[in-house]
N, CA, C and O atoms as a Tripos MOL2 file, in Angstrom:
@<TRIPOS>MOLECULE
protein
  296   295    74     0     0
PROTEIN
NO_CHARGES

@<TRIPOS>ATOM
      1 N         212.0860  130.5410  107.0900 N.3       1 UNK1
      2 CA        212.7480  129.4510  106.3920 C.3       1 UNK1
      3 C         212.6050  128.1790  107.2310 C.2       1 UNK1
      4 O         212.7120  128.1320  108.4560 O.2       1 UNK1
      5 N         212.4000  127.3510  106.5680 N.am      2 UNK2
      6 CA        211.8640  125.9520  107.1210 C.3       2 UNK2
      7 C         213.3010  124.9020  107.1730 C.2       2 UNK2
      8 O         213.9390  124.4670  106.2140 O.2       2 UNK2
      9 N         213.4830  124.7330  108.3180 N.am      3 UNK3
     10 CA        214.7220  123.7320  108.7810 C.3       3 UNK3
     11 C         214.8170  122.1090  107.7750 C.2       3 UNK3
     12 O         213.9990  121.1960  107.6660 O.2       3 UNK3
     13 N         215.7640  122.2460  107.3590 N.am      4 UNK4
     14 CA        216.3110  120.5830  106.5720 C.3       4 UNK4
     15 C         216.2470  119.2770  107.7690 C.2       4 UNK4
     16 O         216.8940  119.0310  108.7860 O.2       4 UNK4
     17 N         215.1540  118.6390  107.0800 N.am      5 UNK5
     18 CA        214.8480  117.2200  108.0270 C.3       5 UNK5
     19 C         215.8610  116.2290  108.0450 C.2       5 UNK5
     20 O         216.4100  115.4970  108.8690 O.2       5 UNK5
     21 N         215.9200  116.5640  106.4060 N.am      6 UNK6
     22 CA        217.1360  115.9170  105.8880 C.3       6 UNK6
     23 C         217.8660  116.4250  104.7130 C.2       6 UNK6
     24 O         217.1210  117.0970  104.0000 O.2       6 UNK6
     25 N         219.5150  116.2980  104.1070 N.am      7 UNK7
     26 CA        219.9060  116.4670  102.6340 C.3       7 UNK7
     27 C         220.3470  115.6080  102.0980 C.2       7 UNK7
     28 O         220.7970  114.6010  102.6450 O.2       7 UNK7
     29 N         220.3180  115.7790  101.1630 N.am      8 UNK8
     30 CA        221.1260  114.8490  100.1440 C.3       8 UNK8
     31 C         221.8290  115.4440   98.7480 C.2       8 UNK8
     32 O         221.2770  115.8820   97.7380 O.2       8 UNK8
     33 N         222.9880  115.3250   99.0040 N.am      9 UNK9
     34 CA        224.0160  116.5470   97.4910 C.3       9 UNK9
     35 C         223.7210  115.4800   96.3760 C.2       9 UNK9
     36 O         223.1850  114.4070   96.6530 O.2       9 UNK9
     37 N         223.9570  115.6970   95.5760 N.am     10 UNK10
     38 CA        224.2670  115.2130   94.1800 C.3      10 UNK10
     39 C         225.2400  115.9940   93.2710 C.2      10 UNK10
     40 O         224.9960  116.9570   92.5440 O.2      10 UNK10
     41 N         226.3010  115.3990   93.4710 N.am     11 UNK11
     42 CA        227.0200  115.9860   92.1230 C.3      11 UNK11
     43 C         227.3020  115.3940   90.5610 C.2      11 UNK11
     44 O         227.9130  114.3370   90.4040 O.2      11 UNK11
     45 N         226.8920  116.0320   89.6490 N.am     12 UNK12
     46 CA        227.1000  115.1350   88.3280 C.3      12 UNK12
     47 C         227.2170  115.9920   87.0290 C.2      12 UNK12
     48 O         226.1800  116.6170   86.8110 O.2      12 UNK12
     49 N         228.1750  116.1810   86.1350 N.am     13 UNK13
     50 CA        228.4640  116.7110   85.4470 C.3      13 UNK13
     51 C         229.1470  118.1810   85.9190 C.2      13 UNK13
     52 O         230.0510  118.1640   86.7540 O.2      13 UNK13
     53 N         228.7410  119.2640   85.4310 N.am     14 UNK14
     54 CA        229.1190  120.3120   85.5000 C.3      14 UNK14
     55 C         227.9750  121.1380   87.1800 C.2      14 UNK14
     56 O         228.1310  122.2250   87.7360 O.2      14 UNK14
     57 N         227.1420  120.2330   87.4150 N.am     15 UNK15
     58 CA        225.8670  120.6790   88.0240 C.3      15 UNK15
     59 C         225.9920  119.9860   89.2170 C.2      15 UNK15
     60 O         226.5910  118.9110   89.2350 O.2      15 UNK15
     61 N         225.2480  120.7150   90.7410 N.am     16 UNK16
     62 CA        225.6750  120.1570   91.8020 C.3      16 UNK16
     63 C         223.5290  120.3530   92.5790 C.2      16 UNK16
     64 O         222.8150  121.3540   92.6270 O.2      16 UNK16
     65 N         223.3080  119.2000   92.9240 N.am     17 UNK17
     66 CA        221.8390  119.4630   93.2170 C.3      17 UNK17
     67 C         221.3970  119.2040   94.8340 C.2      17 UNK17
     68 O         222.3100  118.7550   95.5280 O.2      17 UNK17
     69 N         220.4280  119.3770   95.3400 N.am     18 UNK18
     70 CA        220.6050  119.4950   96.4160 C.3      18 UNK18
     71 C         218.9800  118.5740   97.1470 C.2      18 UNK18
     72 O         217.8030  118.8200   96.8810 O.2      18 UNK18
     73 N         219.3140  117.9550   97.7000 N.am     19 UNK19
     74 CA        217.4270  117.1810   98.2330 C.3      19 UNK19
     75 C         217.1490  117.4510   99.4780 C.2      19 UNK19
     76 O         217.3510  116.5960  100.3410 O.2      19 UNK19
     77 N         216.7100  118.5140   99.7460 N.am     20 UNK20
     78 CA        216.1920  118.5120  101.5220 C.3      20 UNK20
     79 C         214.5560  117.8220  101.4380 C.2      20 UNK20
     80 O         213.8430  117.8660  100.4360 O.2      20 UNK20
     81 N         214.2610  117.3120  102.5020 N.am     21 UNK21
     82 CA        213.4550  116.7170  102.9440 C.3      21 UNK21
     83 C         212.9640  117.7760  104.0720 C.2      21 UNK21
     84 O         213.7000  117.8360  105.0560 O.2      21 UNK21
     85 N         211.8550  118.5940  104.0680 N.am     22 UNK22
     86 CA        211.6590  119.6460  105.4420 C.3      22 UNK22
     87 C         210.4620  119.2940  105.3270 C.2      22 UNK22
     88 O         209.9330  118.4700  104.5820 O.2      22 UNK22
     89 N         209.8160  120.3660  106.5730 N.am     23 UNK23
     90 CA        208.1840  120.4120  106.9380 C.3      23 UNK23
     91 C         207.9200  122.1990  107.4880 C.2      23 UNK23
     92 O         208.5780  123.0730  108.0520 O.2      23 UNK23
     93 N         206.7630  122.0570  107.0020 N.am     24 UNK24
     94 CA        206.3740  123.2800  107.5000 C.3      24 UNK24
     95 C         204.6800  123.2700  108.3980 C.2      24 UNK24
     96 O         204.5210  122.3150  109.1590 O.2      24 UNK24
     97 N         203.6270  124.1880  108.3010 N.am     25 UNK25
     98 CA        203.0030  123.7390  109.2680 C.3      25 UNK25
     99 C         201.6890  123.3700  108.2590 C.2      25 UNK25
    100 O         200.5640  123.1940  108.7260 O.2      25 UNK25
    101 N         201.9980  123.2760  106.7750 N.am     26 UNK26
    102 CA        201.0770  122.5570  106.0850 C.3      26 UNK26
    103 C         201.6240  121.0250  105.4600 C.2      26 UNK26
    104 O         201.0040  120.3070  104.6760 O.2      26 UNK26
    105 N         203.1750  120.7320  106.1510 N.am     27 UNK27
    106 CA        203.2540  119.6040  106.2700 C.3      27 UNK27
    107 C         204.7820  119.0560  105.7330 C.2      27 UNK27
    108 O         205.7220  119.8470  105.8020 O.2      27 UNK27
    109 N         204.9320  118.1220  105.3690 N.am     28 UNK28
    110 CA        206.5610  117.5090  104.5130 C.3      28 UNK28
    111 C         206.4600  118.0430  103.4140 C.2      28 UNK28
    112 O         205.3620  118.3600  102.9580 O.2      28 UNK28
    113 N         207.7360  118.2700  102.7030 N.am     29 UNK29
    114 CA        207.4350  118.5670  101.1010 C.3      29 UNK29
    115 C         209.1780  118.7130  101.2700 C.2      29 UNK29
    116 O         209.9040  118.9170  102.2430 O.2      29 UNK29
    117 N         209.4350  118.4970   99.8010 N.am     30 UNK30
    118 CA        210.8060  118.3530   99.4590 C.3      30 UNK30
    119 C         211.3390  119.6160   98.8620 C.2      30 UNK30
    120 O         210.5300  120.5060   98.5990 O.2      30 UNK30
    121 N         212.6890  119.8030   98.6050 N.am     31 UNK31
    122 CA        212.8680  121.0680   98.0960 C.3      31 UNK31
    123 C         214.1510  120.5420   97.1470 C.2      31 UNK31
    124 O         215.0580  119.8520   97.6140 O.2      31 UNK31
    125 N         214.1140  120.8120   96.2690 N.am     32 UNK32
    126 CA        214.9980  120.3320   94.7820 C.3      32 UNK32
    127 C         216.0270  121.5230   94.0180 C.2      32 UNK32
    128 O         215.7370  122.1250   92.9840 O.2      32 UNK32
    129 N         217.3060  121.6870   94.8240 N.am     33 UNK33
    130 CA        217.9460  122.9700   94.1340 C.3      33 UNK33
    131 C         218.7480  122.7730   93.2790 C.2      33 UNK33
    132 O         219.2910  121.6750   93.3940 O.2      33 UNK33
    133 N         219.1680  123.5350   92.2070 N.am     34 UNK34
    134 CA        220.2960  122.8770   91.2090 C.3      34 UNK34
    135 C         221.0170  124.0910   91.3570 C.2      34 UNK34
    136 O         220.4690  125.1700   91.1330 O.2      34 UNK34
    137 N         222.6400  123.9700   91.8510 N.am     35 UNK35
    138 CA        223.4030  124.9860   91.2720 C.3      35 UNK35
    139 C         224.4330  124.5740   89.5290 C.2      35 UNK35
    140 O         225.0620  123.5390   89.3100 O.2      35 UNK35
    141 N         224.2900  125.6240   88.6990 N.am     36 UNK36
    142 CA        224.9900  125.2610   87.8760 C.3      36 UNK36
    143 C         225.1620  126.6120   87.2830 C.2      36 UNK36
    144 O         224.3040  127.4060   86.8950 O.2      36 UNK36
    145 N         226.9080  126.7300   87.3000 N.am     37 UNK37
    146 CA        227.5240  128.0900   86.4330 C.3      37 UNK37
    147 C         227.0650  129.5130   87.6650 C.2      37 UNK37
    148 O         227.0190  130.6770   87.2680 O.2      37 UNK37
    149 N         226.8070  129.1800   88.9360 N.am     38 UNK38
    150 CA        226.5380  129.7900   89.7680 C.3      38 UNK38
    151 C         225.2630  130.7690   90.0190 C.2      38 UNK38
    152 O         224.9710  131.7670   90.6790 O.2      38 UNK38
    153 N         224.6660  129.8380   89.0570 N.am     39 UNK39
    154 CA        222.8860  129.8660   89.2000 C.3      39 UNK39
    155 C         222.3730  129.1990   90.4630 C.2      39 UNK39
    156 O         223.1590  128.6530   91.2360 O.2      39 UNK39
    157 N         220.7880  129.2440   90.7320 N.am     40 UNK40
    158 CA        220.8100  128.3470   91.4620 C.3      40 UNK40
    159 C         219.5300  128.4600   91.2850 C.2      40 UNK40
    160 O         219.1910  129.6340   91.1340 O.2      40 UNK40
    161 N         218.6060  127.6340   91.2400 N.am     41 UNK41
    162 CA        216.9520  127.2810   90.9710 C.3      41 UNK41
    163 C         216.2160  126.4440   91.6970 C.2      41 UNK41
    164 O         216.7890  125.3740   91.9050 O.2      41 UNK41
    165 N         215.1730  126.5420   92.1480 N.am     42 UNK42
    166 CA        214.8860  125.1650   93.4840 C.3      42 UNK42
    167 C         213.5290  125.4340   92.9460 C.2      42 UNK42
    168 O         213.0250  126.5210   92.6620 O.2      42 UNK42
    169 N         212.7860  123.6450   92.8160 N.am     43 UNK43
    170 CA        211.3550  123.3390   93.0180 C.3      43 UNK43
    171 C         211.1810  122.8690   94.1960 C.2      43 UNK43
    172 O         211.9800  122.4130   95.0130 O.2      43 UNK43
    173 N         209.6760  123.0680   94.2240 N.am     44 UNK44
    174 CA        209.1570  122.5380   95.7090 C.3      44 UNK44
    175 C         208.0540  121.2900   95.5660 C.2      44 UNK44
    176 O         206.9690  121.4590   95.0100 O.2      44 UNK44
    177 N         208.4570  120.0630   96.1200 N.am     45 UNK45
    178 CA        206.8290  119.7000   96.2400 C.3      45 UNK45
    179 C         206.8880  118.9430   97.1850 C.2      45 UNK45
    180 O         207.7600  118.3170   97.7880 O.2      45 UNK45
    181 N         205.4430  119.1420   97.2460 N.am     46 UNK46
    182 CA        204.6880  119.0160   98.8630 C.3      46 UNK46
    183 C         204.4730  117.4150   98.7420 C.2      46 UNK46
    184 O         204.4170  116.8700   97.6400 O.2      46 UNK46
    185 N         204.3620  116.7270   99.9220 N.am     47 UNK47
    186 CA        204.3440  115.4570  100.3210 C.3      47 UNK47
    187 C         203.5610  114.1610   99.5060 C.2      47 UNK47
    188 O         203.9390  113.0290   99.2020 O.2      47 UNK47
    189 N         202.0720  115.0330   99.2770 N.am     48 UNK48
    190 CA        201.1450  114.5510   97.8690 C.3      48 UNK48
    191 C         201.8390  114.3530   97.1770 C.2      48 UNK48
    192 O         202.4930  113.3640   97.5070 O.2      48 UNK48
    193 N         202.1740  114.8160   96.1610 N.am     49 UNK49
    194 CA        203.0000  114.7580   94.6920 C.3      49 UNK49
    195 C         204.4150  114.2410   95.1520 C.2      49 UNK49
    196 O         205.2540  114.5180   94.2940 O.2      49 UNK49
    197 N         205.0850  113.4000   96.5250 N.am     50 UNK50
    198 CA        206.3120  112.5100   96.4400 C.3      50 UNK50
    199 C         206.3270  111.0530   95.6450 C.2      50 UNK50
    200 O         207.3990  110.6560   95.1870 O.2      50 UNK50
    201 N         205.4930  110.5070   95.5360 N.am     51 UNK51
    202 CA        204.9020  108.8250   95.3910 C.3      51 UNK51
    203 C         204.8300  109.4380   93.9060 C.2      51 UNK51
    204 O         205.7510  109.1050   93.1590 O.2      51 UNK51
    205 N         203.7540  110.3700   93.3470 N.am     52 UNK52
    206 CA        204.0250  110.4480   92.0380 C.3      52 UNK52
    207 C         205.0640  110.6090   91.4270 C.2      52 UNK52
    208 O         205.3460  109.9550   90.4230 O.2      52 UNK52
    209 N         206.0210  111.7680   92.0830 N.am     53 UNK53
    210 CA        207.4570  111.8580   91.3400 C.3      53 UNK53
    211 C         208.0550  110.6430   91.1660 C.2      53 UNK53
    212 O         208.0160  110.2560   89.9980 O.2      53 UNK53
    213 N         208.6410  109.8480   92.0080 N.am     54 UNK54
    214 CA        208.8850  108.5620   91.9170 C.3      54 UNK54
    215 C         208.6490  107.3090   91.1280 C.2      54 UNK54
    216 O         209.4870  106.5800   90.5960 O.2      54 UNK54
    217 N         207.0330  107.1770   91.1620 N.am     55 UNK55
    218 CA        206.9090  106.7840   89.9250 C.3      55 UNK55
    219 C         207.2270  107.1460   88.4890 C.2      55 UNK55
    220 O         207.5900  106.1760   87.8240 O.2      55 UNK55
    221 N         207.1910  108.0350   87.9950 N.am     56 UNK56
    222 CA        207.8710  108.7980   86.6960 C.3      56 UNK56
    223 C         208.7090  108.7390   86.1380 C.2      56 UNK56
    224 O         208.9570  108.5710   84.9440 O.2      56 UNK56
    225 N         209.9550  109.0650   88.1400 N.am     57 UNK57
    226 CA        211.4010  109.0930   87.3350 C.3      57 UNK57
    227 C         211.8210  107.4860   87.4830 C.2      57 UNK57
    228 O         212.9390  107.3070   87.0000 O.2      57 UNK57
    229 N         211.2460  106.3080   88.0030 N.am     58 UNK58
    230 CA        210.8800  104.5020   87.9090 C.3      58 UNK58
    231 C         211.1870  104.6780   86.6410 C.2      58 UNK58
    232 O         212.3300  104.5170   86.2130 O.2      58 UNK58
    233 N         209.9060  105.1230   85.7200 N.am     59 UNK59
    234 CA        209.7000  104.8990   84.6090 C.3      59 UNK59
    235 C         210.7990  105.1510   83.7770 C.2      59 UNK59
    236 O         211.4020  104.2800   83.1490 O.2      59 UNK59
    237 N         211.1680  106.8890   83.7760 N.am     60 UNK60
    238 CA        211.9770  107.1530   83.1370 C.3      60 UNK60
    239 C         212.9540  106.6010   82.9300 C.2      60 UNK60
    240 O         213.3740  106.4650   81.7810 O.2      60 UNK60
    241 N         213.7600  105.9990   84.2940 N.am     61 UNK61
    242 CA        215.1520  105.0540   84.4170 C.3      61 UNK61
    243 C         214.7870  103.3690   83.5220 C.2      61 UNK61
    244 O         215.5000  102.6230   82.8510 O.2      61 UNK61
    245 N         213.6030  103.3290   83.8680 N.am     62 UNK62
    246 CA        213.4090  101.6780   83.1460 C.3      62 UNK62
    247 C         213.2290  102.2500   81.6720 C.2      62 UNK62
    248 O         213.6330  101.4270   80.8510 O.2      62 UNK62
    249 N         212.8190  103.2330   81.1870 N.am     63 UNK63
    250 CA        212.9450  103.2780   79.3680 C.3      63 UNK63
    251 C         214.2600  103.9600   79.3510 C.2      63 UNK63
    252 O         213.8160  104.7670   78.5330 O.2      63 UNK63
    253 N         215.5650  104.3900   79.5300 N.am     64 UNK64
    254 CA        216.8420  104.4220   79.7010 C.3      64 UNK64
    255 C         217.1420  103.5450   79.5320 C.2      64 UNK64
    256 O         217.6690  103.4620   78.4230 O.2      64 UNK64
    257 N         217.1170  102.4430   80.1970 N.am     65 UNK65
    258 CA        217.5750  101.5830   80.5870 C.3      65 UNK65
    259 C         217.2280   99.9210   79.1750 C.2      65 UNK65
    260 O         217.9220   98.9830   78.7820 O.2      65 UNK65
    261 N         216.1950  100.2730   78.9710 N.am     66 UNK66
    262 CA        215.8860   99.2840   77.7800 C.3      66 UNK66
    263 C         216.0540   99.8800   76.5460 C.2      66 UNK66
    264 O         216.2270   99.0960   75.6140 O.2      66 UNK66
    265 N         216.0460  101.3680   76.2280 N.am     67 UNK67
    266 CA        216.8240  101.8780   75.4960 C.3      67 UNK67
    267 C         218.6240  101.2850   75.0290 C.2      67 UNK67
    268 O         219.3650  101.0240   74.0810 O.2      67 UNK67
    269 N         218.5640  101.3260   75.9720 N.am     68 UNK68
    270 CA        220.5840  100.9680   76.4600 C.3      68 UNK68
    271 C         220.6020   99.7270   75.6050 C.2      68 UNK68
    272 O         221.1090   99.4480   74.5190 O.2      68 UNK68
    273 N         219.8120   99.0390   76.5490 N.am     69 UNK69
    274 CA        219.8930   97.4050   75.7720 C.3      69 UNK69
    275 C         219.7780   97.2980   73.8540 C.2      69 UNK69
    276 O         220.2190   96.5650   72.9690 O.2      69 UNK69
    277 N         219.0020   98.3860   73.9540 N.am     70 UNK70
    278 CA        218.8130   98.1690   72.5440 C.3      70 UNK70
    279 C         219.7180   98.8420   70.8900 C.2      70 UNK70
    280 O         219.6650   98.5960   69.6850 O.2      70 UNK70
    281 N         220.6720  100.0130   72.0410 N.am     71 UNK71
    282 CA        221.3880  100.4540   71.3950 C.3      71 UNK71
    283 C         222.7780   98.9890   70.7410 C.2      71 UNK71
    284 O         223.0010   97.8990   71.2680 O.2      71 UNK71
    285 N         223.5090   99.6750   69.3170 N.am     72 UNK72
    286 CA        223.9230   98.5650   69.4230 C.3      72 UNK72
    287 C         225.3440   98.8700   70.2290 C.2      72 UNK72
    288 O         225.3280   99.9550   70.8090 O.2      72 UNK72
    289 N         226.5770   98.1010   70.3670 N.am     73 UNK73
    290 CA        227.6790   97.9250   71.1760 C.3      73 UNK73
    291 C         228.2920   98.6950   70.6820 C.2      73 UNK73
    292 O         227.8310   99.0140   69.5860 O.2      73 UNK73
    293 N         229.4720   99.3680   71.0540 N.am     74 UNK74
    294 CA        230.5340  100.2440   70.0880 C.3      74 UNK74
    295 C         231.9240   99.5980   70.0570 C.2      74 UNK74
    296 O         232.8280  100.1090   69.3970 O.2      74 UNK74
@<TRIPOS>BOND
     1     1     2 1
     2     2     3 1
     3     3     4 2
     4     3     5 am
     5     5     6 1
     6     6     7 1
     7     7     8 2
     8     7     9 am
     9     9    10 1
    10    10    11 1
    11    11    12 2
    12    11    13 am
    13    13    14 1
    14    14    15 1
    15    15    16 2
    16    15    17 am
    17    17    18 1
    18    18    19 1
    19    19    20 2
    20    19    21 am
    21    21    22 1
    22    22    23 1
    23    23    24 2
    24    23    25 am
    25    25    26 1
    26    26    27 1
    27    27    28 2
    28    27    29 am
    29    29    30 1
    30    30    31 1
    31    31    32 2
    32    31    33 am
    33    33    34 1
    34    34    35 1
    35    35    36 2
    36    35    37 am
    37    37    38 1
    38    38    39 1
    39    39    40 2
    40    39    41 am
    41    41    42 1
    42    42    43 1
    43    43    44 2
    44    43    45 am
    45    45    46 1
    46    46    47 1
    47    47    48 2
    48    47    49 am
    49    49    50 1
    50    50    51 1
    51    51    52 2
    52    51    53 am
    53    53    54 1
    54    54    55 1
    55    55    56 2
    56    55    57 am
    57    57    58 1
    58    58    59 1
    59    59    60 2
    60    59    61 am
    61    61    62 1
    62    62    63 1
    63    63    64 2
    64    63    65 am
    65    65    66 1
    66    66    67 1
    67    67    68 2
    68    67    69 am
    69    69    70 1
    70    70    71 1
    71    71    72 2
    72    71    73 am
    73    73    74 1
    74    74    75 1
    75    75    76 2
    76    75    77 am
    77    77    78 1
    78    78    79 1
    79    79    80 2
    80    79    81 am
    81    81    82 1
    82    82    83 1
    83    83    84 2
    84    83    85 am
    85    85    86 1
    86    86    87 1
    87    87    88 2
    88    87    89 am
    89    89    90 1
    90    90    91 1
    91    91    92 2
    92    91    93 am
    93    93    94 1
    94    94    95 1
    95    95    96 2
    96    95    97 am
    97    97    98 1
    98    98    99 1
    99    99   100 2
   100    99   101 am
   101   101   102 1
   102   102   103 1
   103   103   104 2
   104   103   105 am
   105   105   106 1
   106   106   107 1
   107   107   108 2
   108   107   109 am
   109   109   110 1
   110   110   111 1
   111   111   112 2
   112   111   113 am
   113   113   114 1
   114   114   115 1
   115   115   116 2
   116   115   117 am
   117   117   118 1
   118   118   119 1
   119   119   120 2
   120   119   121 am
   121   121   122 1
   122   122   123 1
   123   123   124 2
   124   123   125 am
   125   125   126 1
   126   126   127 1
   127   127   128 2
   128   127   129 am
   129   129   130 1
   130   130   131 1
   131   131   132 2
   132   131   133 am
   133   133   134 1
   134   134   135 1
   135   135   136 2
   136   135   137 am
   137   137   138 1
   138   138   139 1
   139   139   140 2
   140   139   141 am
   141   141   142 1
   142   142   143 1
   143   143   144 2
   144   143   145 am
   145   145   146 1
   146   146   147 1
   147   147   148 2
   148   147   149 am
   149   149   150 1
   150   150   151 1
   151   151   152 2
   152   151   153 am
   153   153   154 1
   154   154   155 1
   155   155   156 2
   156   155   157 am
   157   157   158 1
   158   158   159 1
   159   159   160 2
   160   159   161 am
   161   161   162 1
   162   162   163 1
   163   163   164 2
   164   163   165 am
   165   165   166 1
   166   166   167 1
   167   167   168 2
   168   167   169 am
   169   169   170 1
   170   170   171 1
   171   171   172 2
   172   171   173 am
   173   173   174 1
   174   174   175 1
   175   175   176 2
   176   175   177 am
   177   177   178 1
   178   178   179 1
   179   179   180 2
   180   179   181 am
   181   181   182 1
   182   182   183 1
   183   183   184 2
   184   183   185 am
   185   185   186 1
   186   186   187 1
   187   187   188 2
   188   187   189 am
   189   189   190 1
   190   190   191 1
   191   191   192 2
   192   191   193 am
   193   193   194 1
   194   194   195 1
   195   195   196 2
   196   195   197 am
   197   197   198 1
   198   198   199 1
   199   199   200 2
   200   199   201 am
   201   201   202 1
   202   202   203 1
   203   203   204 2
   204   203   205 am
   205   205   206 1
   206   206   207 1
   207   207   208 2
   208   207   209 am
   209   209   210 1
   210   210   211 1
   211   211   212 2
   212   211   213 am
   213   213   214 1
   214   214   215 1
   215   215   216 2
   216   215   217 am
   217   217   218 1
   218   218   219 1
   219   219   220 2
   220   219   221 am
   221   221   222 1
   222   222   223 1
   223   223   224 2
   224   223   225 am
   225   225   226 1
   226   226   227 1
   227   227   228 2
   228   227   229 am
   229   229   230 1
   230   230   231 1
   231   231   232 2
   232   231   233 am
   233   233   234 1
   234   234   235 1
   235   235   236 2
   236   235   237 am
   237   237   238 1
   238   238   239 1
   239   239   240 2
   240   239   241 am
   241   241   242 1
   242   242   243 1
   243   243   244 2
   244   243   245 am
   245   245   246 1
   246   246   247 1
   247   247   248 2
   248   247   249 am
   249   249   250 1
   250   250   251 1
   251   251   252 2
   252   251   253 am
   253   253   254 1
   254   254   255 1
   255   255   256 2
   256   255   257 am
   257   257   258 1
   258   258   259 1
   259   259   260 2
   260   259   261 am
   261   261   262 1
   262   262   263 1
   263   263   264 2
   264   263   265 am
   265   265   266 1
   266   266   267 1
   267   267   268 2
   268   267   269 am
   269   269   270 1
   270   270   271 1
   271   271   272 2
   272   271   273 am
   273   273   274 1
   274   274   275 1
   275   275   276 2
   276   275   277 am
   277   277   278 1
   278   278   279 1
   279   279   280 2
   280   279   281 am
   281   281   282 1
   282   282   283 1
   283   283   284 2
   284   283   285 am
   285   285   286 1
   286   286   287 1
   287   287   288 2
   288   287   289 am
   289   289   290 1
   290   290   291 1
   291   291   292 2
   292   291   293 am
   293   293   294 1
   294   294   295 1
   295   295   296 2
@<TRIPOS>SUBSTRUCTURE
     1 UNK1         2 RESIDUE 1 A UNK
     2 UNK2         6 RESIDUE 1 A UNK
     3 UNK3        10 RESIDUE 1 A UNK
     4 UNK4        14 RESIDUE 1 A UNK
     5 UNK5        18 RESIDUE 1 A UNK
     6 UNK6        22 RESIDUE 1 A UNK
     7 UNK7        26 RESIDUE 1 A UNK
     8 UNK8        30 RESIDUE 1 A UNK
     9 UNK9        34 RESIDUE 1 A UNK
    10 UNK10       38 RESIDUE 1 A UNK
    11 UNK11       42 RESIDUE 1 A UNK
    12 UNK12       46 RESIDUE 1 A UNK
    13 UNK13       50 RESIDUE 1 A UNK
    14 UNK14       54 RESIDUE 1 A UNK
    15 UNK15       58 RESIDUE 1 A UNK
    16 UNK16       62 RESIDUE 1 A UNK
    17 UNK17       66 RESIDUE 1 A UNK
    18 UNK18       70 RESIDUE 1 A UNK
    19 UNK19       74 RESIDUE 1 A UNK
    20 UNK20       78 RESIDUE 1 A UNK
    21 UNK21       82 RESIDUE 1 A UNK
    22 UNK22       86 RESIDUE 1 A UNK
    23 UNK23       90 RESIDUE 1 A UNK
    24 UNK24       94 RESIDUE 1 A UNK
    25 UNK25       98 RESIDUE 1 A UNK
    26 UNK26      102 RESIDUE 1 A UNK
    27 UNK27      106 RESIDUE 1 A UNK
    28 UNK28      110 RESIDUE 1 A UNK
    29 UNK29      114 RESIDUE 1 A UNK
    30 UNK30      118 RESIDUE 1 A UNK
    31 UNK31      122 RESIDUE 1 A UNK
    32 UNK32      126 RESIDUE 1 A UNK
    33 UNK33      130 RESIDUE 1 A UNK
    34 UNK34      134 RESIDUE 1 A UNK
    35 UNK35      138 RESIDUE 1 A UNK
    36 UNK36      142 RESIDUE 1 A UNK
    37 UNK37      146 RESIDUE 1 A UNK
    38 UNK38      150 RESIDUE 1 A UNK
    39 UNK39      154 RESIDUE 1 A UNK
    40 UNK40      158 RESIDUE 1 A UNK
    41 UNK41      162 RESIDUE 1 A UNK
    42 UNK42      166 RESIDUE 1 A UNK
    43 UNK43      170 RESIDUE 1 A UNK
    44 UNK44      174 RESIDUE 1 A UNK
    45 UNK45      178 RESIDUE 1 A UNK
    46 UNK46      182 RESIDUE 1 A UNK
    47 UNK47      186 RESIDUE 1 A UNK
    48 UNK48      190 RESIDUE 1 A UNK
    49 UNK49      194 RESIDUE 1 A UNK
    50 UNK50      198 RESIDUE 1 A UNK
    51 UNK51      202 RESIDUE 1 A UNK
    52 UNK52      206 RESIDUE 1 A UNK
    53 UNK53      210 RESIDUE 1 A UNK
    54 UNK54      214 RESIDUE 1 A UNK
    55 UNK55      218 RESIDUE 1 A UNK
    56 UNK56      222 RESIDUE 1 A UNK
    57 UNK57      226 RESIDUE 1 A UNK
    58 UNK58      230 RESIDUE 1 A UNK
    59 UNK59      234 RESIDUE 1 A UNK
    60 UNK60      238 RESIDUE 1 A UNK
    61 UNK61      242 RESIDUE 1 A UNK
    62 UNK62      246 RESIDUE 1 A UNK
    63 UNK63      250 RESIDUE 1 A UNK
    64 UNK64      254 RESIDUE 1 A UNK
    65 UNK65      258 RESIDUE 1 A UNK
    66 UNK66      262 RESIDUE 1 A UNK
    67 UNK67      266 RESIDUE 1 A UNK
    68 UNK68      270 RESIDUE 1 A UNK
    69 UNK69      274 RESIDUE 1 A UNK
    70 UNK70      278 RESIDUE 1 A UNK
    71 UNK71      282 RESIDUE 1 A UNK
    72 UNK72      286 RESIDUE 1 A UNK
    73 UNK73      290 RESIDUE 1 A UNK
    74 UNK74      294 RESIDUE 1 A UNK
């Protein structure tokens, strides 16, 4: 098991997630766990594919986000 460089919790809704930042000896890569209802599921990705994730979830938050605007007021 590969030591946490770094974490970061997230709690939100019913679901609690987890961001380590580690390395192993093919390099950095992140590890993404979600507990929820006392499940628990983790992706992995490796250092390559960080810059892409990022961009995506950019995206995703900016069409949220102009979505929002466009909904009408309540």
């Amino acid at each position: 098991m590969d030591p946490e460089i770094r974490t970061e919790k997230i709690i939100t809704q019913n679901k609690t997630f987890l961001v380590d930042l580690k390395r192993n000896q093919a390099g950095y890569y992140l590890k993404v766990s979600e507990w929820s209802n006392s499940k628990k599921s983790s992706i992995f990705i490796p250092a390559e594919g960080i810059e892409r994730i990022i961009e995506i979830l950019s995206d995703f938050k900016d069409t949220m986000l102009k979505r929002e605007d466009l909904e009408p007021k309540k």
